[in-house]
C-alpha positions as CSV (number, residue, x, y, z in Angstrom):
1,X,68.3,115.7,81.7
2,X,69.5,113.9,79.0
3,X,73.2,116.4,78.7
4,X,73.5,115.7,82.2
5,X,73.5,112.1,82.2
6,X,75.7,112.6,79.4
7,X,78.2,114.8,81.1
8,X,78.8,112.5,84.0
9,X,81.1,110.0,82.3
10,X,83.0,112.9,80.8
11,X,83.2,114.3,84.2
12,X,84.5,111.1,85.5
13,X,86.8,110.1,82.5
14,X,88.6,114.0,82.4
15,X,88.9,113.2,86.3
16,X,90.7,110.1,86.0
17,X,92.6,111.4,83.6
18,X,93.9,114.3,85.8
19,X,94.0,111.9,88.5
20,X,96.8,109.6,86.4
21,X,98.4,111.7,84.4
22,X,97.7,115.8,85.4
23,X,101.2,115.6,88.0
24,X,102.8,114.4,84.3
25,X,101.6,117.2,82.8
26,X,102.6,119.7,85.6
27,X,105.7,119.6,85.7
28,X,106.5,119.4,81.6
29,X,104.6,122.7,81.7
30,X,106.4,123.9,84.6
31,X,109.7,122.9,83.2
32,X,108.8,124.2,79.9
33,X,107.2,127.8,81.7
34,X,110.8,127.9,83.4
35,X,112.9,127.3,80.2
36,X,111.2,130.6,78.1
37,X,110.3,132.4,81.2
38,X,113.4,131.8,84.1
39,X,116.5,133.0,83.7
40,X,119.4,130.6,84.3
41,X,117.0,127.7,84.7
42,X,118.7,125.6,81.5
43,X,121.8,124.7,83.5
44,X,123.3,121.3,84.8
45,X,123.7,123.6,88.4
46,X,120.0,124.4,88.3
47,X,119.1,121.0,87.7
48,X,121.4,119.6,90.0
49,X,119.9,121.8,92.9
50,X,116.0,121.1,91.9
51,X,116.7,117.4,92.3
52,X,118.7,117.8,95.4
53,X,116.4,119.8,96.7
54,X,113.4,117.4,96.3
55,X,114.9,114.2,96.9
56,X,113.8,114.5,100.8
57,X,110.1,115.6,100.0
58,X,110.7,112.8,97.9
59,X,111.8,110.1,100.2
60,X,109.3,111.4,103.2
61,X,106.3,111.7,100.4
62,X,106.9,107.8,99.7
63,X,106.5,106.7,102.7
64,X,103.5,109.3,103.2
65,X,102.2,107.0,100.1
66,X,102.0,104.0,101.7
67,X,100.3,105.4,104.6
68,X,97.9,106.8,102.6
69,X,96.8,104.0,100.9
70,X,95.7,102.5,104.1
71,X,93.6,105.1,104.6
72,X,95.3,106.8,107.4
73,X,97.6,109.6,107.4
74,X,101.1,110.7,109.0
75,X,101.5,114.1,110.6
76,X,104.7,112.9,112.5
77,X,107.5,112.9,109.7
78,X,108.5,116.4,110.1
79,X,109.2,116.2,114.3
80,X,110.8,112.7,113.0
81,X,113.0,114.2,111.0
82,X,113.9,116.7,113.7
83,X,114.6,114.1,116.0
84,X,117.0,112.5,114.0
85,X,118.7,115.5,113.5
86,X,119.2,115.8,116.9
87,X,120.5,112.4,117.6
88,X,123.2,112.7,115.0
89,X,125.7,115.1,116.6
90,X,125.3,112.4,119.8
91,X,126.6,109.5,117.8
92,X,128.4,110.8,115.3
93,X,131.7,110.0,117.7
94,X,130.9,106.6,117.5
95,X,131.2,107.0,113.5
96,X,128.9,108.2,110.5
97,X,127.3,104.4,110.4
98,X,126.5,104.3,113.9
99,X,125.1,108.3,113.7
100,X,122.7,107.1,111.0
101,X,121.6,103.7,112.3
102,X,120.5,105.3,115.7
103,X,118.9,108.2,113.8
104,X,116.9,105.7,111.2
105,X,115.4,103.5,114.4
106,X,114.4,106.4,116.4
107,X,112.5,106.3,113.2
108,X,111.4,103.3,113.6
109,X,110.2,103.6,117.1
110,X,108.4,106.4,116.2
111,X,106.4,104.9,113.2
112,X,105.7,102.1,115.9
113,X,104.3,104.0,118.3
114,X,102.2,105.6,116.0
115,X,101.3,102.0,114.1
116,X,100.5,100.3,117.7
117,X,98.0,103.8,118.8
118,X,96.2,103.6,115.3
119,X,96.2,99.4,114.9
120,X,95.5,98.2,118.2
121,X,94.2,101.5,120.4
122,X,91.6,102.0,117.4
123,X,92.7,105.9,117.3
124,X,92.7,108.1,114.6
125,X,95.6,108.2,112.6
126,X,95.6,112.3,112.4
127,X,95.1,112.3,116.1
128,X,97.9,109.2,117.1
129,X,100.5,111.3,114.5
130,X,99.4,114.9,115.6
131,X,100.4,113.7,119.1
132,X,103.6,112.4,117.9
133,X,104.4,115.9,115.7
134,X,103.8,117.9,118.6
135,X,105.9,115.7,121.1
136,X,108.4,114.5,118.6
137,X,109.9,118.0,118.4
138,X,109.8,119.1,121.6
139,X,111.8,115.7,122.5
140,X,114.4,116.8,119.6
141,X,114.6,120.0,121.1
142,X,115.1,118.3,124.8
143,X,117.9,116.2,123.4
144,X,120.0,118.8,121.5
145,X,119.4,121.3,124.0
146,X,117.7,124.2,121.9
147,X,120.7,124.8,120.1
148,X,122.1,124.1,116.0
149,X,125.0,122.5,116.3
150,X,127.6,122.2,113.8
151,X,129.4,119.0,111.9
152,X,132.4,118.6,110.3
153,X,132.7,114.8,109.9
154,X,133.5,114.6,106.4
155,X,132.3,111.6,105.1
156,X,128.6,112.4,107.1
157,X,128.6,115.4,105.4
158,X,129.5,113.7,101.7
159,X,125.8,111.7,102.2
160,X,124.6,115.5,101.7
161,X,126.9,117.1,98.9
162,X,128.6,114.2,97.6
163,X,128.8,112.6,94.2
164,X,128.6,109.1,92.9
165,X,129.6,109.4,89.1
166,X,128.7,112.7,89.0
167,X,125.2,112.0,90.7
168,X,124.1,113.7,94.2
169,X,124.5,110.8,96.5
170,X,120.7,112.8,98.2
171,X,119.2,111.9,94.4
172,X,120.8,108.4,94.3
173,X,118.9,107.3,97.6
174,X,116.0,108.8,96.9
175,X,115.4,106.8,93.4
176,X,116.7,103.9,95.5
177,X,113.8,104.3,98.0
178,X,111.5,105.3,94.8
179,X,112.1,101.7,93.2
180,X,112.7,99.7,96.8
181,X,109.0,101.3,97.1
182,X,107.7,100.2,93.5
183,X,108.7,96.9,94.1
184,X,106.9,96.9,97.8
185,X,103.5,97.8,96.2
186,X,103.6,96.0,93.3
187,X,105.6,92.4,93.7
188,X,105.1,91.9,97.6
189,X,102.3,90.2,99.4
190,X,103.0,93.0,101.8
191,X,102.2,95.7,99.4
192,X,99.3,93.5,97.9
193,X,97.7,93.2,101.4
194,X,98.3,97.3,102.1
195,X,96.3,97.9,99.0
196,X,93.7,95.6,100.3
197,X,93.0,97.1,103.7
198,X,93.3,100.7,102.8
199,X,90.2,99.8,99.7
200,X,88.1,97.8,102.5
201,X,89.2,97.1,105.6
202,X,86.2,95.4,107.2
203,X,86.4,92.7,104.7
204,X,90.4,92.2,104.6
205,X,89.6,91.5,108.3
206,X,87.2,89.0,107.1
207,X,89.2,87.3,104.6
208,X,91.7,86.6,107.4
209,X,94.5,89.5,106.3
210,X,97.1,90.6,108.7
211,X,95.3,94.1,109.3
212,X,96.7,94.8,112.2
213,X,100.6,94.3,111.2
214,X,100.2,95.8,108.1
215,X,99.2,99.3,109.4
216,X,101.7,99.2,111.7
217,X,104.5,98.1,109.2
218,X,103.1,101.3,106.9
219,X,103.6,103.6,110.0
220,X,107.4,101.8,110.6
221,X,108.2,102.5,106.9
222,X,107.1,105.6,106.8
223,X,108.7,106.8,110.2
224,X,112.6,105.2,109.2
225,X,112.3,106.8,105.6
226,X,111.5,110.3,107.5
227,X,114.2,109.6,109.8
228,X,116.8,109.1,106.2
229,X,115.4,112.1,105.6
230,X,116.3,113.9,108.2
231,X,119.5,112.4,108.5
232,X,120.1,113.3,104.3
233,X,118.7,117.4,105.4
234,X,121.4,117.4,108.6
235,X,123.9,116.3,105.8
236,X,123.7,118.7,103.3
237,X,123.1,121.6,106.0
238,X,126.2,120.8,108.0
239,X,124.4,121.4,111.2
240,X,121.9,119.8,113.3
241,X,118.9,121.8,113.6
242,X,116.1,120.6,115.4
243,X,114.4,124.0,115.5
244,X,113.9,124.5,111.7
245,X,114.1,121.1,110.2
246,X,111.0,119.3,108.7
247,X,109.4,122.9,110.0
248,X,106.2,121.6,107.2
249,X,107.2,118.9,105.7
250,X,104.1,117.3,106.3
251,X,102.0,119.2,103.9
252,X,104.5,118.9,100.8
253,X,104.6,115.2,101.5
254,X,101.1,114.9,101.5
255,X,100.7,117.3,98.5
256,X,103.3,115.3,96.5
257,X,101.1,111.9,97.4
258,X,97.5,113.1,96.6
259,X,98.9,115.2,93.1
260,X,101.0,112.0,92.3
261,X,97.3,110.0,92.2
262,X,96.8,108.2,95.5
263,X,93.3,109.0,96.9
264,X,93.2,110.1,100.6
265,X,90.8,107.2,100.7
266,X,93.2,104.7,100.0
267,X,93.2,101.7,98.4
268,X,96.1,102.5,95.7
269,X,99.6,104.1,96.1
270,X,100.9,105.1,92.9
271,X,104.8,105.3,93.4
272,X,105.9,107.0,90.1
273,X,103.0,109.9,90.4
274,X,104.1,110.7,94.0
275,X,108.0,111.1,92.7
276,X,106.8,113.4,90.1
277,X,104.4,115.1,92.8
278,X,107.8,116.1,94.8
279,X,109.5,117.2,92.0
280,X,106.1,119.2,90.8
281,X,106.0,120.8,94.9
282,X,109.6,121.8,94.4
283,X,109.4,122.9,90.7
284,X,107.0,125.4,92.3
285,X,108.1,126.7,95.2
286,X,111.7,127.2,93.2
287,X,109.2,128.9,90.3
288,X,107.8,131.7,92.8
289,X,110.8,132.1,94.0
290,X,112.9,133.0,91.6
291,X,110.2,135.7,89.9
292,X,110.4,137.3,93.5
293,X,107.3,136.0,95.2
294,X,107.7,135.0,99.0
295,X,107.7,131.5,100.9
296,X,104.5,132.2,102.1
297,X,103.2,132.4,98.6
298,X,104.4,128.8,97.8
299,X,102.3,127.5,100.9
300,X,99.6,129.2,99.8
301,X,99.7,127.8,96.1
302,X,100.8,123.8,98.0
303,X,97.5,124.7,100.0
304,X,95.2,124.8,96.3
305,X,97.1,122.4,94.5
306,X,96.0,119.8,97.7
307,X,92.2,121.2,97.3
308,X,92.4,120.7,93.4
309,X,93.6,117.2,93.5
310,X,91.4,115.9,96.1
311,X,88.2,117.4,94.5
312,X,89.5,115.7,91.4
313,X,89.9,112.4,93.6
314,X,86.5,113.0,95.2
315,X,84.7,113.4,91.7
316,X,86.4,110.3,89.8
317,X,84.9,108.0,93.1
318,X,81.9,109.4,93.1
319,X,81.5,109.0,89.2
């Protein structure tokens, strides 16, 4: 009896460790496993890519965060993504600005739409967003027809392979959303408040807190950064493709969040763990790849690396 009652703290102190520091960890081992064990992977190219690679699962996963720590959940930033691939060959006549203006508040409309079901309908954020990811992307395919189309707009295409003193413009925005979302969470009454509701909700009601805005201005933020996203993805592809674009991205955002240290339960976002949890998703799925292991196998490992961190959540609250 007694090593039991003794054991419980340990359990709850290595879990709060893992919880705040294992996504750290990860990815030094990772990096490190890559350097002895990958060929080619100590190069500025290789680098380069990795980043470029994450910086949407990046940008998507932060606004995932914020959801998150309300204690609700978005399932619509992949089909928002899509759709704003779709909207971009439309507008891009008109001139890159305009392209990515419409495409970011078709982003917003959708985080609104899901914000109004889940604030003021009272319905389940995995329901009001699973309606919005199945009907999101059969509107993108409506609007572009079906069909990938190609660009060749030059300076749309240089948000996607261009350089700003030698850094990817894709990385650049995505550590500009990283510490335009610090900021949010940590010096805003906004950010304050989000905290607030996702740890007790009943009582921020109670103490007179803007519930019902905030959760919709999480879903709004979360839908326009998916939107960047998507507009970032169409960039560096050349082509709109509603088919194939944000096919998943859903499960790497929310893998990067809940590695990164924000409980499903809400009531924190930590902003730093879920950029590292992006970079840790894509440090793995480039991993597998290049030792010849398929796509599928990357899911699979996303899939465990979700169960692992939310047990590890699950034991440092009940601790």
């Amino acid at each position: 009896m007694a090593s039991a009652t003794l054991a419980a703290p340990t359990r709850a102190r290595t879990a709060a460790w893992l919880q705040n520091y294992g996504v750290y960890v990860a990815v030094v081992a990772l990096v490190v496993f890559n350097v002895v064990f990958t060929e080619n992977f100590v190069s500025a190219a290789n680098f380069r890519t990795q980043l470029v690679q994450a910086a949407p699962v990046c940008i998507v996963a932060l606004g995932m965060a914020l959801v998150i720590g309300t204690e609700g959940i978005d399932l619509s930033v992949g089909s928002v993504m899509s759709i704003a691939a779709a909207l971009i060959p439309l507008y891009l006549g008109a001139g890159p600005l305009v392209a990515v203006l419409v495409a970011v508040v078709a982003g917003i409309v959708s985080g609104l739409f899901s914000g109004v079901l889940v604030a003021y309908l009272g319905i389940q954020p995995i329901i009001a967003t699973l309606a919005l990811l199945v009907g999101g992307r059969g509107l993108a395919l409506v609007v572009a027809h079906g069909q990938l189309v190609q660009l060749h707009n030059r300076d749309f295409l240089a948000l996607g392979t261009g350089d700003v003193l030698g850094i990817p413009v894709m990385v650049l925005v995505a550590a500009v959303v990283a510490v335009l979302a610090g900021l949010l969470v940590q010096r805003t009454t906004f950010g304050r408040q989000l905290v607030a509701v996702g740890g007790n909700r009943a009582a921020s009601t109670l103490a007179g807190l803007p519930v019902r805005r905030v959760l919709v201005g999480v879903y709004v933020v979360s839908g326009a950064l998916a939107a960047l996203a998507g507009v970032l993805s169409t960039a560096r592809l050349g082509a709109s493709d509603p088919n194939d674009l944000g096919l998943l991205m859903e499960l790497s955002a929310i893998t990067a969040v809940v590695v990164g240290g924000t409980p499903l339960t809400g009531g924190r976002v930590r902003v730093l763990g879920t950029v590292f949890g992006a970079l840790l998703m894509q440090l793995v799925h480039a991993t597998l790849i290049k030792h010849n292991l398929p796509d599928s196998t990357a899911q699979m490992v996303q899939a465990a690396i979700i169960v692992v961190a939310v047990y590890v959540a699950r034991e440092r609250s009940s601790r």
